[in-house]
C-alpha positions as CSV (number, residue, x, y, z in Angstrom):
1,X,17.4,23.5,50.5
2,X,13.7,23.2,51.5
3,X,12.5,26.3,49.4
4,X,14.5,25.0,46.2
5,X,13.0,21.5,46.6
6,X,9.3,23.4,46.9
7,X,9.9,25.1,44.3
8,X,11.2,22.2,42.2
9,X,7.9,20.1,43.0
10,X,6.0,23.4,42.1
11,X,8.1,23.1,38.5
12,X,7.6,19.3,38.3
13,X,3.9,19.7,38.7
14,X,3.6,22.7,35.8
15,X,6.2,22.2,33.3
16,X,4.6,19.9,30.8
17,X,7.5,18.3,29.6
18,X,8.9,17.3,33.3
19,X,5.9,14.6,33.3
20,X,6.8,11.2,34.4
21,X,10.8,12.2,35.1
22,X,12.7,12.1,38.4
23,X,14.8,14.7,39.3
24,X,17.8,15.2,41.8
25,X,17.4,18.4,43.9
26,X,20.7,18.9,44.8
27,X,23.3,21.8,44.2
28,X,26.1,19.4,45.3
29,X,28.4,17.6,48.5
30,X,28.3,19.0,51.6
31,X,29.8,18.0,54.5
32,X,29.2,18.2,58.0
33,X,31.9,20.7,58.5
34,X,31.0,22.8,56.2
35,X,27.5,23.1,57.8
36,X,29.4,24.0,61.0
37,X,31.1,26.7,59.4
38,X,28.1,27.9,57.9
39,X,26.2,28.5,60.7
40,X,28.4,29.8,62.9
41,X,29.3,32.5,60.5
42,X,25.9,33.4,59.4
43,X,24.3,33.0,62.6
44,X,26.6,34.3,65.7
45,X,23.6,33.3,68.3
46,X,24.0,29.7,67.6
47,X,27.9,29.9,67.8
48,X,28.2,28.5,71.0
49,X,26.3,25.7,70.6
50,X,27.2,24.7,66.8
51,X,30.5,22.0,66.7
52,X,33.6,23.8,66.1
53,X,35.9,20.5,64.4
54,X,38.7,21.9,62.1
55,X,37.4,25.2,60.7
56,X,37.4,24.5,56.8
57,X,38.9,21.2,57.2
58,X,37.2,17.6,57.0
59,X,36.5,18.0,52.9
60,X,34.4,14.6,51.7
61,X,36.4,12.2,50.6
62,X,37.2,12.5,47.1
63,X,34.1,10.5,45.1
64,X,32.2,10.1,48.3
65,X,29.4,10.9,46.4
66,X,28.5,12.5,43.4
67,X,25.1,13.6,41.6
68,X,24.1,15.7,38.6
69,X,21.5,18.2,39.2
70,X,21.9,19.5,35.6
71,X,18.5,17.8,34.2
72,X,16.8,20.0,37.0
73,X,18.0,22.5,35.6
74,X,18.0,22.5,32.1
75,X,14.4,21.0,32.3
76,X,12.6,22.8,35.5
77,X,15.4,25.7,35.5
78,X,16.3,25.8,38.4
79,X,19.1,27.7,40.0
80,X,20.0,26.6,43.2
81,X,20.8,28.7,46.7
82,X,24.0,28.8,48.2
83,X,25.4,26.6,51.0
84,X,25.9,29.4,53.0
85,X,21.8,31.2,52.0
86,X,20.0,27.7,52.3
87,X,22.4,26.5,55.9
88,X,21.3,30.2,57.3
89,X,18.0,30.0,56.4
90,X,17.4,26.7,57.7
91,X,19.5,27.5,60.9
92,X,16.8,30.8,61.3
93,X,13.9,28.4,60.8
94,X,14.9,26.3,63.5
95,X,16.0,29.2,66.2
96,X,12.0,30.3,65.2
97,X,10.8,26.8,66.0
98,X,12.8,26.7,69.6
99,X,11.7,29.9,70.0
100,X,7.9,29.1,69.7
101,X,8.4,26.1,72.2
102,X,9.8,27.8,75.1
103,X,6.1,30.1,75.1
């Protein structure tokens, strides 16, 4: 999530023909459940204290929200992470940040 929106303000700023356009940076719904799930399967040290809900369960409600990322990509190019590379990373970012507190 954070390194795709980087790199999409990198793009914005050196793709001549992305001058003067907005763009949505975002690979599509998530939901707070399957942010849970995420992160207790790619990170077993935060299992305990990541909310457990209904495993898989709690989709969005259909048409809770929808965006189009397609003119970031067909204009900046992007590709987007996964849910489960950019949840993970993030989660490992902020272990690191905790980490560096307790010193």
């Amino acid at each position: 999530m954070g390194q795709d929106l980087a790199l999409a303000h990198l793009k914005a700023a050196t793709i001549p023909e992305a001058s003067g356009q907005r763009f949505i940076i975002c690979a599509g719904q998530v939901s707070s459940q399957q942010i849970s799930d995420t992160l207790r399967q790619g990170l077993p040290e935060v299992e305990e204290r990541t909310p457990i809900g209904i495993q898989g369960g709690n989709p969005l409600p259909e048409g809770s929200y929808d965006c189009s990322n397609e003119k970031a990509k067909s204009v900046l190019g992007m590709e987007f992470k996964s849910l489960e590379e950019t949840f993970a990373d993030l989660g490992k970012q902020l272990l690191e940040i905790e980490k560096s507190q307790k010193v």
